[in-house]
C-alpha positions in Angstrom: 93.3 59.8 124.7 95.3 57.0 126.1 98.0 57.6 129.0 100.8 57.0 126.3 99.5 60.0 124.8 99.1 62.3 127.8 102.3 61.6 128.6 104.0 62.6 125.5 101.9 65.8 125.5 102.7 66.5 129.0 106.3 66.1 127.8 106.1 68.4 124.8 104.9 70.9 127.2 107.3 71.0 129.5 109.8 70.9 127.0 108.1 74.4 125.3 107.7 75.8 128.1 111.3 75.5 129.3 112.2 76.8 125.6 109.7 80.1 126.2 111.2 80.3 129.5 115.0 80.8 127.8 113.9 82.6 124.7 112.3 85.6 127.2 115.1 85.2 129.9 117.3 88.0 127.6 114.3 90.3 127.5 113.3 89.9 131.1 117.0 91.1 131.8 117.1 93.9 129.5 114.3 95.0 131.3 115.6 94.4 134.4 119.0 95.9 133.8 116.6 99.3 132.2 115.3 99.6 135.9 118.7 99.5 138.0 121.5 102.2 138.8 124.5 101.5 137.6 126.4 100.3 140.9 123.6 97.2 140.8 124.1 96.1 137.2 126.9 93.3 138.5 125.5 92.4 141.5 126.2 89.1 142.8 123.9 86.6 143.1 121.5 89.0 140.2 118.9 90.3 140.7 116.0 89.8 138.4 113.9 92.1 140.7 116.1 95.3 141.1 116.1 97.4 144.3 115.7 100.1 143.9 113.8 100.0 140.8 114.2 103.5 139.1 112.9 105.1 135.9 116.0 107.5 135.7 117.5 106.0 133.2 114.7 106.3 130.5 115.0 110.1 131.3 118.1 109.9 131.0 118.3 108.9 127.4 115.3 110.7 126.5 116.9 113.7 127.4 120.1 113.3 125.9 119.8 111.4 122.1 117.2 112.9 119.9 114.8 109.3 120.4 112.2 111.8 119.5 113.6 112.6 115.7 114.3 108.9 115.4 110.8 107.5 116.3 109.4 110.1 113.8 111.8 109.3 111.1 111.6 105.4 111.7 107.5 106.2 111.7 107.8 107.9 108.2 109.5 105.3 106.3 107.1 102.3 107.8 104.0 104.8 106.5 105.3 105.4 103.1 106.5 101.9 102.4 104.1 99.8 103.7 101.0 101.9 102.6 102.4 102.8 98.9 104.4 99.4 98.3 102.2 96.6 99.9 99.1 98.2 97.2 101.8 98.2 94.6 102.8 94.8 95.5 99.1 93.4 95.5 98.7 94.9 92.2 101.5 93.4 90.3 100.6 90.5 92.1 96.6 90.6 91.2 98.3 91.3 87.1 100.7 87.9 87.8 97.8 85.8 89.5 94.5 86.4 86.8 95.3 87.9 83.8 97.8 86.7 80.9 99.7 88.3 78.9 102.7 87.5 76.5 106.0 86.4 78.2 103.9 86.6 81.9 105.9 83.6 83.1 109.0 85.1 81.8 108.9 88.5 83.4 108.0 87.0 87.3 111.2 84.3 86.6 113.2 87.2 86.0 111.8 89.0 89.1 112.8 86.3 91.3 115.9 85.8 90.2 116.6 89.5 91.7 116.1 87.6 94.6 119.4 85.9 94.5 121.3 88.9 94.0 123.0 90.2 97.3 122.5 93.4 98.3 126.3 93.7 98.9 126.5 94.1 95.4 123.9 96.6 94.5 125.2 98.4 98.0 127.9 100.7 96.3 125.8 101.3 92.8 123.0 102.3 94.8 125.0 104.8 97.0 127.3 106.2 94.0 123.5 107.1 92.2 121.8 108.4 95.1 124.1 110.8 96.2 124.4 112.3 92.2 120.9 113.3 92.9 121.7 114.4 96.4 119.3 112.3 98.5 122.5 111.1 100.8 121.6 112.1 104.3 117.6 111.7 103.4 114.9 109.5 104.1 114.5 109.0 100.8 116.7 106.1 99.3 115.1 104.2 101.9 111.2 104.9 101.2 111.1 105.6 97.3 112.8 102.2 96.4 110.3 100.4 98.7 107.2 102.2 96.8 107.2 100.0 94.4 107.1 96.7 96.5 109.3 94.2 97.2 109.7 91.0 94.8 109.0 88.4 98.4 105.6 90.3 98.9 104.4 89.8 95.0 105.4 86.4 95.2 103.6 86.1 98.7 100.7 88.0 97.2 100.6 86.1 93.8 100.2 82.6 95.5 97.4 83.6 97.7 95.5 85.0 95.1 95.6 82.4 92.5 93.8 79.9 94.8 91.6 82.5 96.8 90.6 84.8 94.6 87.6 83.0 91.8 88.1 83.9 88.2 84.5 83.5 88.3 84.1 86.1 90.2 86.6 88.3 88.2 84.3 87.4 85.4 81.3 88.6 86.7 82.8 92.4 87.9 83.6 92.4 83.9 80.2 91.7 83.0 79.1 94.3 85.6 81.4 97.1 83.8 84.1 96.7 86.0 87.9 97.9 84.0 91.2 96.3 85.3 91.4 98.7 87.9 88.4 98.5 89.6 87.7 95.0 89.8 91.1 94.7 91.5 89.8 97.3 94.2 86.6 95.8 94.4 87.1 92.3 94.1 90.7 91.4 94.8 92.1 93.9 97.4 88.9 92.6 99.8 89.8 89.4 99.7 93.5 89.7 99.8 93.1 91.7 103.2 94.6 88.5 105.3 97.5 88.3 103.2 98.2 91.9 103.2 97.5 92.4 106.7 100.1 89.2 107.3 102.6 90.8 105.1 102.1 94.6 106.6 102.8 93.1 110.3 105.7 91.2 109.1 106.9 94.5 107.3 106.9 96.8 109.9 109.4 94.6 111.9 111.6 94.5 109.4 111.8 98.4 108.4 111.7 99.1 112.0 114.6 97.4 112.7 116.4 97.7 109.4 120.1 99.1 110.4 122.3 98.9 107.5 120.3 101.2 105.0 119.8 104.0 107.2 123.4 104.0 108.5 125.0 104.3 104.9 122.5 106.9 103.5 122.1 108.5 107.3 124.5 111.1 109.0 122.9 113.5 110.4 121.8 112.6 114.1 118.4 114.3 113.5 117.6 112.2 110.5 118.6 108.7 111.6 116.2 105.9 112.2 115.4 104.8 116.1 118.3 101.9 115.3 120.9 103.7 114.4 120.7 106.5 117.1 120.6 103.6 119.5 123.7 102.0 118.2 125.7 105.7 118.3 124.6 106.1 121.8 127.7 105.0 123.4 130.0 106.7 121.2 128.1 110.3 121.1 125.4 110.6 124.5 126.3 108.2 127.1 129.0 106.1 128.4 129.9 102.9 127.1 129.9 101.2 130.5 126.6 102.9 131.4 125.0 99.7 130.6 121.4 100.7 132.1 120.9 103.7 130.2 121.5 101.0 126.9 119.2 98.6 128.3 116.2 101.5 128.4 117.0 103.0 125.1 116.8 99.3 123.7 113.5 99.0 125.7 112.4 102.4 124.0 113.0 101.0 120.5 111.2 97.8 120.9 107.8 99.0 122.3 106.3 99.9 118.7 107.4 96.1 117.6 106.2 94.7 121.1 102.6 96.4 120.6 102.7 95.5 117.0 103.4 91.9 117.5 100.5 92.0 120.1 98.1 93.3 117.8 98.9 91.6 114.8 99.7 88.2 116.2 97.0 86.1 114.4 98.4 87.3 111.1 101.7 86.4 112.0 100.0 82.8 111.9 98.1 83.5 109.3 101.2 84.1 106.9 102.6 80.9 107.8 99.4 79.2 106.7 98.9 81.4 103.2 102.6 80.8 102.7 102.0 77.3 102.0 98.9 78.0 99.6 99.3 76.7 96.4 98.6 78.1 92.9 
């Protein structure tokens, strides 16, 4: 490596680290802030560190919003959806990726075109059918829809298995006795586990912290997701300038996504590699 070279690299370093340093500076605060009474919030010079340092406020909101209902409820969609949709999605996507049929190109066109539709105009159509059959104010316009997978995690799906999974092998599983069925449990779900672990990561973020479904289909406070009880905290359990008591109820909400990003951090870079896969 020649000096021009260390330089630049030293340079690119310092510049990421600079940017890490400003992309966690909001967190570090909302932290922070989570951890002060409310007579230090606009302290001047801030303090990053505060003293006194007190848990208070996390009891606080505990005791007063139902976090428990909305942890359980958030909980329940992200086990429905991702472990009923992300097999339906790898199955339609195993059908799209190794087997023909007539009009096969057709029928996944079609699906992606759904793709450009906003969801501001299925919003009211959607609302207007669900509540004839009386699921307003459930959990379940928000997990039965999802059941049968999303059109981005087929597609997702589709190209990783055309390139990873061998029609040679598929071949063999047939000779072997295998049906349809089970050579897609035995032979592609196996294989497909990066991809689906990728995409069930990347999924639980987003139902987590979806917002907009659960507050048109969600009313009652013991049914709402994590999200939505957060963002009615100032108007129903606390004050609006009680800005600590915000700042640990956000906290609250984003352990399950900070331990999941943890966790699951090599798939996250895993999906950006199988993303560019091609068929």
């Amino acid at each position: 490596m020649t000096k021009q070279d260390r330089i630049v690299r030293g340079i690119v370093y310092a510049l990421l680290t600079a940017g890490s340093f400003l992309m966690l500076a909001p967190f570090v605060w909302t932290v922070s802030t989570s951890l002060k009474t409310q007579q230090h919030v606009f302290d001047v010079p801030p303090q990053w560190i505060p003293k006194p340092a007190t848990l208070d406020n996390y009891v606080d909101v505990w005791s007063k919003a139902p976090l428990a209902y909305g942890f359980l409820n958030s909980a329940t969609i992200v086990v429905f959806v991702l472990g009923i949709g992300l097999f339906t999605a790898a199955m339609a996507a195993y059908t799209f990726a190794k087997y023909e049929f007539r009009f096969k190109e057709s029928i996944f066109m079609a699906l992606l075109g759904t793709m450009m539709i906003p969801y501001s105009v299925v919003m009211i159509p959607q609302y207007i059918g669900f509540s004839e059959i009386g699921w307003v104010d459930t959990l379940l316009p928000l997990i039965v829809p999802g059941l049968f997978g999303h059109i981005v995690t087929v597609f997702f799906f589709r190209q990783f298995m055309q390139g990873a999974i061998p029609s040679d092998l598929i071949d063999a599983a047939k000779i072997d006795g295998c049906g349809y069925f089970r050579t897609f449990v035995t032979v592609g779900l196996p294989i497909a586990k990066p991809a689906i672990a990728a995409q069930a990561a990347l999924g639980f973020m987003g139902i987590w912290n979806d917002f907009l479904g659960p507050l048109i289909y969600l009313h009652t406070p013991e049914r709402q997701t994590i999200q939505v009880l957060i963002a009615s905290m100032q108007s129903n359990y606390i004050s609006t300038s009680n800005y600590p008591s915000m700042m640990a109820a956000s906290i609250v909400a984003l352990v399950p996504v900070i331990l999941v990003f943890f966790f699951a951090q090599r798939y996250f870079i895993e999906s950006m590699a199988i993303t560019g896969i091609k068929g």
